[in-house]
C-alpha positions as CSV (number, residue, x, y, z in Angstrom):
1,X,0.0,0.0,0.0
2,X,1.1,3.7,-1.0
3,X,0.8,6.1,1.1
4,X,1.0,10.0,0.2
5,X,0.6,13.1,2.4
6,X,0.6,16.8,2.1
7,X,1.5,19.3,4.7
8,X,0.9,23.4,4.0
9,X,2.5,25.7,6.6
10,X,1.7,29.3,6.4
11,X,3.9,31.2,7.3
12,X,4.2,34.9,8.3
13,X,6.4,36.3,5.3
14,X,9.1,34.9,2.3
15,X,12.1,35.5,4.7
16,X,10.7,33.3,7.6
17,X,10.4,30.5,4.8
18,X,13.6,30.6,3.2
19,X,15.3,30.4,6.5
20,X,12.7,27.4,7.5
21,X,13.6,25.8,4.0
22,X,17.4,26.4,4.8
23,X,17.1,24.5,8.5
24,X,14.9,21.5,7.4
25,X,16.9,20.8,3.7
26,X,19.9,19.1,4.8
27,X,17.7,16.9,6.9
28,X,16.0,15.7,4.0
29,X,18.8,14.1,2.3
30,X,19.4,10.5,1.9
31,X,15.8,9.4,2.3
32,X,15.3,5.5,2.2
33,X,14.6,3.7,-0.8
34,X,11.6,4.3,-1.9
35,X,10.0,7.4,0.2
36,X,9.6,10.4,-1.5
37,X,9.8,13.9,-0.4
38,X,9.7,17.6,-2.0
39,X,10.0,20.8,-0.6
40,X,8.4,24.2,-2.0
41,X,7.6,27.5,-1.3
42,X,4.1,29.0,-2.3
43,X,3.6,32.3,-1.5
44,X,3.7,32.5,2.3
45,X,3.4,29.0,2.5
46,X,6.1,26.2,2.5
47,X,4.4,22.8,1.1
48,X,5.6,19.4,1.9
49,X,5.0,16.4,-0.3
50,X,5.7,12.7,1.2
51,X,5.1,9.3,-0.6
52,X,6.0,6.4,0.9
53,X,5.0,2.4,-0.1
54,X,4.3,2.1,3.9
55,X,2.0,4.5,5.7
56,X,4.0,4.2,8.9
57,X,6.7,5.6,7.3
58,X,4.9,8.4,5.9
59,X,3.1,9.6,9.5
60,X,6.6,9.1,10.9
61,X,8.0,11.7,8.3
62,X,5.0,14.4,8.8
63,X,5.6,14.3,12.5
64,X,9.3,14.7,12.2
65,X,8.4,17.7,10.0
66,X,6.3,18.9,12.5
67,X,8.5,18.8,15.3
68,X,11.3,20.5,13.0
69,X,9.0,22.7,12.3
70,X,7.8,23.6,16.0
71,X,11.6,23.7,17.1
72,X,12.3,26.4,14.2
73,X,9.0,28.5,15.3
74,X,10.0,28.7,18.8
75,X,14.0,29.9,17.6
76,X,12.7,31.9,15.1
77,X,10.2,34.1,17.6
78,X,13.2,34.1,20.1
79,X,15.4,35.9,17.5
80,X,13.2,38.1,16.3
81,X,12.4,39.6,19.7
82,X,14.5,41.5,21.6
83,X,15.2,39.8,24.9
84,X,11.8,37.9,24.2
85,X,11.4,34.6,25.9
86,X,9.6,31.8,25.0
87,X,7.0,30.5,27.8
88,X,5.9,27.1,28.4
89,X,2.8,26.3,29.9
């Protein structure tokens, strides 16, 4: 079974997705055989295509996205305040 999956992030201009395109590329190099994935900017937005013949495999690569993702939000607001501080709940 094939499994495919799209994932959109908006984001809030062109320089905050270059710079997320720039931290999540070299960690999609050397994908296993037979998973696909491609990277590319929209507008505002930063779409993610993953293909996969095992749909474990394919969750498991949204989700790592997701997490890169979440970790480059929370450095990204950091930098761009001054002296701002991200606060968990």
């Amino acid at each position: 079974m094939k499994a495919e999956a799209t994932l959109r992030v908006l984001l809030s201009g062109s320089g905050e997705g270059k710079s997320l395109a720039a931290v999540l590329a070299p960690d999609n190099e050397g994908l296993p055989q037979g998973m696909l994935l491609s990277m590319k900017a929209k507008g505002k937005a930063l779409e993610f295509e993953v293909a996969s013949g095992s749909s474990p495999a394919t969750l498991s690569t949204v989700l790592a996205l997701l997490r890169d993702i979440a970790l480059f939000q929370e450095v990204w607001l950091l930098s761009s305040q001054k002296g701002g501080q991200v606060r968990r709940g």
